[in-house]
PAROZA-742408 format. One record per residue: x, y, z of N, C-alpha, C, O in turn. Coordinates in steps of 0.05 Angstrom, whole numbers, plus 5000, padded with zeros to 4 digits. Layout:
<rs>
XYZXYZXYZXYZ
...
</rs>
This chain:
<rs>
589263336345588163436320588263216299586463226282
590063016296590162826272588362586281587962406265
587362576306585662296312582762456301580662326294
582862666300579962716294578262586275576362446278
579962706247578762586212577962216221575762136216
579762076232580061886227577561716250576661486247
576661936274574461936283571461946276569761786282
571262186261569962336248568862106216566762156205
570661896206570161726192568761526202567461426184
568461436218568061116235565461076222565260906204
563661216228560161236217560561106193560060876185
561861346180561361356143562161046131561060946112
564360916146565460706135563460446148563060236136
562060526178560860346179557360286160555960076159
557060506152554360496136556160336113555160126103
557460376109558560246070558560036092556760096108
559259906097560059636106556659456112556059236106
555259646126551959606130550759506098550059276093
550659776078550159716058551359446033550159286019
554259496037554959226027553358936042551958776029
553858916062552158706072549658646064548958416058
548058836063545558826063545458746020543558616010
547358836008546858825977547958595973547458515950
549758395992551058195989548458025995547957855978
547158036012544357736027542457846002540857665999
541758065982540258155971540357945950538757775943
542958025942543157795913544857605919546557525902
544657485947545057235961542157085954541756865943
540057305964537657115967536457115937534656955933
537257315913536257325884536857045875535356875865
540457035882540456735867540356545871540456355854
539856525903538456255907535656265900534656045893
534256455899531356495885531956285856530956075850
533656425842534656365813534156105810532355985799
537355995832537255685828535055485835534855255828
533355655852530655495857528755455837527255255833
528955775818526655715793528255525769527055405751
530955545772532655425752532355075760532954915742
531454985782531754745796529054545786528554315778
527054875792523854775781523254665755522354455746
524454965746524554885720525254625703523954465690
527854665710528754295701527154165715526453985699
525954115740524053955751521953975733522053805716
520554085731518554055708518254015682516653895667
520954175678522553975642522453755637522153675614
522753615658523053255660521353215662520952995651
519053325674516753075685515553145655513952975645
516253415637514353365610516253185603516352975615
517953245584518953055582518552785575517852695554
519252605605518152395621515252355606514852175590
514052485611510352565599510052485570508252345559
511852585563511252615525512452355510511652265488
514852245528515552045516515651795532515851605516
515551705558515051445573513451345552512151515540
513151115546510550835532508450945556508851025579
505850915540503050935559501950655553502750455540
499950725569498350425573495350475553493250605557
496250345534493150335516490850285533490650165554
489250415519485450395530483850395513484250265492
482350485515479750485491481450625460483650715457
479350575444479450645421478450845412476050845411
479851085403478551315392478951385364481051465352
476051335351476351425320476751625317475451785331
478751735296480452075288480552015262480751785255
480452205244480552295224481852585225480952785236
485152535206487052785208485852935175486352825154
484453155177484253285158487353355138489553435147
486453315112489653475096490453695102488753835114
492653785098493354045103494554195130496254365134
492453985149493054195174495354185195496553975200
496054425207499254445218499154265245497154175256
501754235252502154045280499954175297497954035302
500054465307498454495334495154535320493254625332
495254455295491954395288491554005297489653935310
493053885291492653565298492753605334490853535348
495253715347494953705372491953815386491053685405
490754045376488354165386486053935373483753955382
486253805361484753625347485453335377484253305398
487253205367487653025388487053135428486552975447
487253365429486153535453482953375459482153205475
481453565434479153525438477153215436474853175441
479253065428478952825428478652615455477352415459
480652785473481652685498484052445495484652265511
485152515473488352335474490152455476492252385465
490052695490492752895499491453115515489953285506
492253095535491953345568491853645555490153815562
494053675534494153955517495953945492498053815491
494954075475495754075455498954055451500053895436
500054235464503854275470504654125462506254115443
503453905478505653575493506353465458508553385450
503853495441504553435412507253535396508753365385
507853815396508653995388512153895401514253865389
511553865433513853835448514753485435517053415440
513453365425512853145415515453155386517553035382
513853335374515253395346518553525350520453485335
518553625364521553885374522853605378524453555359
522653405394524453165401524852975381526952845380
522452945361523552775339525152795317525252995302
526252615314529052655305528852455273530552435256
526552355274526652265244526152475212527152405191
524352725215523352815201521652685196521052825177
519852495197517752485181515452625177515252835190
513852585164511552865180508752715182508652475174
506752835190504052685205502552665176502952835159
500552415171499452375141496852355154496152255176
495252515129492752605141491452225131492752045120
488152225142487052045133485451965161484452115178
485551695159483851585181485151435200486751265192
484551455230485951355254484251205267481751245268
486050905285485150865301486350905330487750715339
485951115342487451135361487451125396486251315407
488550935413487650835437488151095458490251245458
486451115471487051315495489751165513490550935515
490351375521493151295541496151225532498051155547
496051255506498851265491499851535498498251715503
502751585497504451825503504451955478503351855459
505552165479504452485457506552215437505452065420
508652195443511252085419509751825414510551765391
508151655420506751485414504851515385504651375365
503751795395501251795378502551865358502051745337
504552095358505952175334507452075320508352165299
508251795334509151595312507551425298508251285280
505351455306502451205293502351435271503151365249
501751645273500951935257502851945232502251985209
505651895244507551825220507551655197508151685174
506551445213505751065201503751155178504451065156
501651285179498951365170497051225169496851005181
495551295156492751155166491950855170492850695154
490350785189490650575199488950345207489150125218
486650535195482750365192482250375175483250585166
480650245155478850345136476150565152475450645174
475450595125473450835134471250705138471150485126
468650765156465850725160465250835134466550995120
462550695130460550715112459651035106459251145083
459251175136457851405132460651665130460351915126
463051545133465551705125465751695095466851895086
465151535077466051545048464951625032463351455025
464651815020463851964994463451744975465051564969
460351804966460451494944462251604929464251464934
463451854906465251884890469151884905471251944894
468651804926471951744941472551524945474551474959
470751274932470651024933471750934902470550994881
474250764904474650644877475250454878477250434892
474150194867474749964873475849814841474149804823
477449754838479849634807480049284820481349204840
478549134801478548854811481948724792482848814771
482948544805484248444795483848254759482048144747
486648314755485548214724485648534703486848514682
484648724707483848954689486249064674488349154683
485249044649488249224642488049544651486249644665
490349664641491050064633487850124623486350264637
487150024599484650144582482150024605480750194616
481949864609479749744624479649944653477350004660
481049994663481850154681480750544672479250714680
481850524661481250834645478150874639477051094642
476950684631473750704634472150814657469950914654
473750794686472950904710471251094705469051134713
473751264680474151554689472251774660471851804636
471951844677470352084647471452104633470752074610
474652184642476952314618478651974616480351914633
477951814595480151554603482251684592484151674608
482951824570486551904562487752014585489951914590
486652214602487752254627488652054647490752074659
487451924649489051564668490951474657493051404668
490151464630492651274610494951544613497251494621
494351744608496851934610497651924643499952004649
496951884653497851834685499051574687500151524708
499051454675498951124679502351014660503550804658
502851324651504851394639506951604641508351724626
506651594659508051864677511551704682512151474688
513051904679516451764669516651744701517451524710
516051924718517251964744516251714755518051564763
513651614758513651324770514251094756513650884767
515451084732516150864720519850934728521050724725
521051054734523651124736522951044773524850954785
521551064782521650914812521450694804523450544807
519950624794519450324796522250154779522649914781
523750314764526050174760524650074736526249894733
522750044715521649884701522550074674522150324675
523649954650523449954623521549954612521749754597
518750114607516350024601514850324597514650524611
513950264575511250514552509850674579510050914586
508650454592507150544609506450354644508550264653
504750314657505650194685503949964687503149864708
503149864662501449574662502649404676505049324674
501249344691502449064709502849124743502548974763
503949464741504149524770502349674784503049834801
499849634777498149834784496549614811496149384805
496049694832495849434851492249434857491249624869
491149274849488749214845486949184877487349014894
484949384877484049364910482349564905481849654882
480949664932478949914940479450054953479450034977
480450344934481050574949480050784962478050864949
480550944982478251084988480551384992482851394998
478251624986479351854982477152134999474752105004
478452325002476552455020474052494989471752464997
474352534967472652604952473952494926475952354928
472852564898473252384876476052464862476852694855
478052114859480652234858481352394837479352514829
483652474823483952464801485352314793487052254810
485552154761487152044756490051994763491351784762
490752214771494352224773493852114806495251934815
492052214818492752114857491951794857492551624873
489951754828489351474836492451214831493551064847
492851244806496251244803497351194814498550984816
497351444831500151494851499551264874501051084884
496451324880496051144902496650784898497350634916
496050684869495950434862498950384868499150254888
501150434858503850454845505250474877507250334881
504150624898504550564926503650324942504950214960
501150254934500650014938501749774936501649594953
502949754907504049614893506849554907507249314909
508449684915511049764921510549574949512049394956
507949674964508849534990508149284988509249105001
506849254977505948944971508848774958510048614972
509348834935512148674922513948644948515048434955
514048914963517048894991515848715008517348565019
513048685013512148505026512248135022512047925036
512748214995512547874986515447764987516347534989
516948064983520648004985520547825009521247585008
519847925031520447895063519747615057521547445062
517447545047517547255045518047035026517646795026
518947215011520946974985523947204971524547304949
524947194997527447424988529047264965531147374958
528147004953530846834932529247084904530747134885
526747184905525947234889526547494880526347544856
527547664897529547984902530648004883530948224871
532247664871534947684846533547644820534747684799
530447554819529947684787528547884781527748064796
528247864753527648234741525248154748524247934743
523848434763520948554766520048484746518348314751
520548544714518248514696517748324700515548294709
519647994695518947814688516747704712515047544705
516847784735515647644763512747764751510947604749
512048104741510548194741507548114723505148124726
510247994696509147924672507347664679504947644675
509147454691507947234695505747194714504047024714
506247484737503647394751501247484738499047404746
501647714710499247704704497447574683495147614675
500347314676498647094655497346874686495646714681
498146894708497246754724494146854723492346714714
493747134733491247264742489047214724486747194730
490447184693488647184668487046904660485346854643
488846724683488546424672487146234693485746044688
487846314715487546194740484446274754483846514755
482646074763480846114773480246024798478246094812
481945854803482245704836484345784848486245794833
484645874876486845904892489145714888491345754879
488045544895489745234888491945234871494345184874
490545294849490845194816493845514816495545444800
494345684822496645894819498345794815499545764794
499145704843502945574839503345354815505645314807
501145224805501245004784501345154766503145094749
500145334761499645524727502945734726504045894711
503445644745505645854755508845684737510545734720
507845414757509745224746509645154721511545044710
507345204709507345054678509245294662510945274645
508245464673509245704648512345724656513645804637
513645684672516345714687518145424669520345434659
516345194671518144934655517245054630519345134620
515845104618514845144575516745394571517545404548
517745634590519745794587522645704589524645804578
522445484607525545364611526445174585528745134578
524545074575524944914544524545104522525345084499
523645234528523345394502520845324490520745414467
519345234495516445204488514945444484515545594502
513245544469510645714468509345624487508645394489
508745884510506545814524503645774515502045644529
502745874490500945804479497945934491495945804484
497546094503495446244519493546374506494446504487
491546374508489646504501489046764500488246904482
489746804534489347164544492447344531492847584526
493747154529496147414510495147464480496047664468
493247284467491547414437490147614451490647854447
488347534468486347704473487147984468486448174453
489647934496490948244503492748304475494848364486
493148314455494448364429492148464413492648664399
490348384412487848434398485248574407483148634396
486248604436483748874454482148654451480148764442
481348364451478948184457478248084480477647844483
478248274498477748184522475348004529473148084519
475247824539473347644550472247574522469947484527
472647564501471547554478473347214472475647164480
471547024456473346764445475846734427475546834405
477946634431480446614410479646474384478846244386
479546574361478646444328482146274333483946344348
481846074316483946014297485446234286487846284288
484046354275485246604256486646884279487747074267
486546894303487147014321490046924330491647024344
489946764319492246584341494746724309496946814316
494246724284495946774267497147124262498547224244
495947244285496647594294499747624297501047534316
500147694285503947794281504048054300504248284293
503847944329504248094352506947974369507547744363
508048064384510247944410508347864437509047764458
505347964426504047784453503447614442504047544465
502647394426502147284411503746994419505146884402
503546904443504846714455504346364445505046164456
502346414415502246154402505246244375506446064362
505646404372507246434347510346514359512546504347
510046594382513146694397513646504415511446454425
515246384426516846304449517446514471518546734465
516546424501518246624519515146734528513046674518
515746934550514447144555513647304540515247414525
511247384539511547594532512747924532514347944551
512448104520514848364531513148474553514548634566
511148474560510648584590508248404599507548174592
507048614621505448504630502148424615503048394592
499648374612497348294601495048384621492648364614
495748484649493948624666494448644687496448494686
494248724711494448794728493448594761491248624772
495548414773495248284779495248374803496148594811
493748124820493948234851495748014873497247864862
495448014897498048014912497947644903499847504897
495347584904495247184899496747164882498146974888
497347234863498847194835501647214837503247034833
502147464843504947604850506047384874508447324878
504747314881505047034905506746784887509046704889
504246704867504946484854506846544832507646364817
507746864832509046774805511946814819513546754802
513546894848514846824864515446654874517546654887
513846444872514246204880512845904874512145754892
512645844847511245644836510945414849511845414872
509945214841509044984856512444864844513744964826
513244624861515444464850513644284836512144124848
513744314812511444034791512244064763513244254751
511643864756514143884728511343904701511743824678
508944004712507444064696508044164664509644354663
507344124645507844234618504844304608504844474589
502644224615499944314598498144364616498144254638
496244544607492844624625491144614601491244694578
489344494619486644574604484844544621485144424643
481844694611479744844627478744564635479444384620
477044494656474844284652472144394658471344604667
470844174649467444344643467144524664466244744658
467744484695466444664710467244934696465245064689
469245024691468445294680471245374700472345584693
472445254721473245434744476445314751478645424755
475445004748478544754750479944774725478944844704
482844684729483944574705484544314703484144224725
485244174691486943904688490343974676491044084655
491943884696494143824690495043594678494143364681
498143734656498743444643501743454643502443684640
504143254646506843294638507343214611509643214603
505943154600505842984565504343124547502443254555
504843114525502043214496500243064495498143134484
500842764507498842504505497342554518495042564510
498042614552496942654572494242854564491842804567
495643104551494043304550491943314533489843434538
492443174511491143104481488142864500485742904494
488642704513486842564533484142844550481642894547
486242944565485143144571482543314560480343364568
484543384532482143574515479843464508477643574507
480343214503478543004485476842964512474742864506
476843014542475242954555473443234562471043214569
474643444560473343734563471843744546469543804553
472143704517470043734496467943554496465743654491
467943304501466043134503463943174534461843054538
464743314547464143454577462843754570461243894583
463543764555462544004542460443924516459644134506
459843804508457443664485455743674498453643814496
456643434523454543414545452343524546450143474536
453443754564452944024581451344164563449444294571
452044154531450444384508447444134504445144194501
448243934505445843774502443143704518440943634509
444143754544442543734568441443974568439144014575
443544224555441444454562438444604538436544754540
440244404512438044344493436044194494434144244479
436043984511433843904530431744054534429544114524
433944124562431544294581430544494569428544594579
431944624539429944894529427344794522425244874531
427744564503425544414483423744264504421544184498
424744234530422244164547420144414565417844394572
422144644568420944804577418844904551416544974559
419144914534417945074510415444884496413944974479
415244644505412844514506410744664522410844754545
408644654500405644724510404344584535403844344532
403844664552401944534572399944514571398544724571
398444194570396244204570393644184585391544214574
</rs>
């Protein structure tokens, strides 16, 4: 009677033992399933990965234009349709891995097929990187500021000129620029800008004053002794260079003259600092001009003047970084209109003048000539 129960069990215990088995290979075989998709997975993690960031091998050239505004997977579906990325993602997967913050600047690209997603999105970072074609520019997104122009000359651009000059006065970019100064004469960087459509004063600004910035860091790299003086003064002088100078050549000399007549204490004696005191732009210096009780007024003051006289470009900012070694003390124009003559003496220079003016009689005489010959009757 007691072997029975324990008979009577054998079944029952061998099904549990059936079913355990069978629930043990069940999610025996789930998680090797698991570790297989878990295996893939990371297998395929890598090869994007691998994908998005390995260096590619440049190829052709594909012109892009990044519209403003638009979000990462708008540039990625953009670069898609381009054919410089397989799918949009790899961009996006691009951005999740970078670790600088920067973010993508719209504008104009030139961009090679076969660069990796982290490739392109670092050129995208850089920003734009062509000028624009002819049939890309809005004639009103085109601004071109020649070197030489003052704040006011500049402001003429614009329909509204007080709006430039009030831009041109803005505390926030004069507190970047580190500069003590009314307004940003001198740092505005002279060139041809282009915009999707017509700027406004304040973006044009912003844009010059950026310009400006990389250009000066640019000229550091190559005259870093120049890092240790004050911006204004480098700024000021390159733009009595810009105002004076008409030959490439002739910079580092006009550079040097004004650098020794500052080191003695001499009056530089300039013309374009009346001008700019007196709004006479391109207009002749009287005698009576030169007696203007101004601080630009560089016949009646010693020194620099207190800022800049216009807005110079990178040739200048060149020469006024790094003058010629010449122990120059005087300039003057010669007839061409374009050379100067250098002098280290007053004798020297006093020679000089006496040969420009007589070079200049000339020149008014020959062309009094040729009027009084042309204006004869033919008979």
């Amino acid at each position: 009677m007691t072997d029975e129960p324990a008979e009577a069990g054998r079944p029952t215990s061998g099904r549990k033992r059936f079913w355990l088995r069978l629930l043990f290979k069940l999610f025996a075989s789930v998680g090797v399933l698991i570790l297989l998709l878990l295996i893939a997975f990371a297998f395929v993690g890598f090869l994007v990965y691998q994908h998005v960031t390995e260096p590619g091998f440049p190829g052709e050239v594909v012109r892009v234009t990044i519209p403003q505004g638009v979000t990462g997977r708008e540039v990625g579906r953009l670069l898609t349709e381009q054919g410089l990325l397989e799918h949009e993602g790899f961009l996006r997967i691009a951005m999740h891995f970078d670790d600088t913050g920067k973010p993508i600047k719209h504008g104009l690209y030139a961009l090679p097929r076969g660069l990796s997603p982290r490739e392109l999105l670092h050129v995208l970072q850089q920003g734009p990187n062509r000028a624009p074609e002819a049939a890309e520019i809005p004639p009103e997104g085109k601004v071109t500021i020649p070197e030489g122009r003052t704040l006011h000359q500049m402001a003429q651009t614009f329909d509204d000129p007080g709006a430039f000059l009030n831009a041109a006065s803005d505390p926030a970019l004069l507190e970047r620029l580190g500069i003590d100064a009314p307004n940003l004469e001198g740092f505005l960087m002279p060139d041809t800008y282009y915009f999707d459509d017509e700027p406004s004063p304040s973006a044009l600004v912003a844009r010059m004053v950026g310009e400006f910035e990389a250009v000066y860091a640019d000229l550091l790299e190559e005259f870093p002794e120049a890092g240790a003086r004050d911006k204004m003064e480098v700024v000021t002088i390159a733009s009595l260079i810009e105002k004076e100078a008409r030959a490439d050549e002739e910079r580092p000399l006009i550079a040097a003259v004004i650098a020794n007549r500052v080191r003695r204490g001499m009056p530089l004696e300039l013309d374009a600092t009346v001008q700019y005191a007196l709004g006479k732009f391109g207009e002749r210096v009287l005698y009576e001009d030169k007696e203007v009780d101004s601080p630009y007024n560089t016949y009646k003051y010693a020194g620099l003047p207190p800022g800049p006289i216009a807005n110079p470009g990178r040739a200048c900012l060149r020469a006024a970084m790094n003058p010629a070694d010449a122990d120059y003390l005087y300039f003057v124009s010669n007839a061409d209109g374009r050379t100067h003559t250098f002098s280290r003496s007053l004798s020297e220079h006093t020679r000089a003048v006496a040969r420009y003016r007589r070079a200049i009689a000339s020149q008014r005489r020959e062309l009094r000539q040729q009027e009084r010959a042309s204006s004869r009757p033919v008979d």
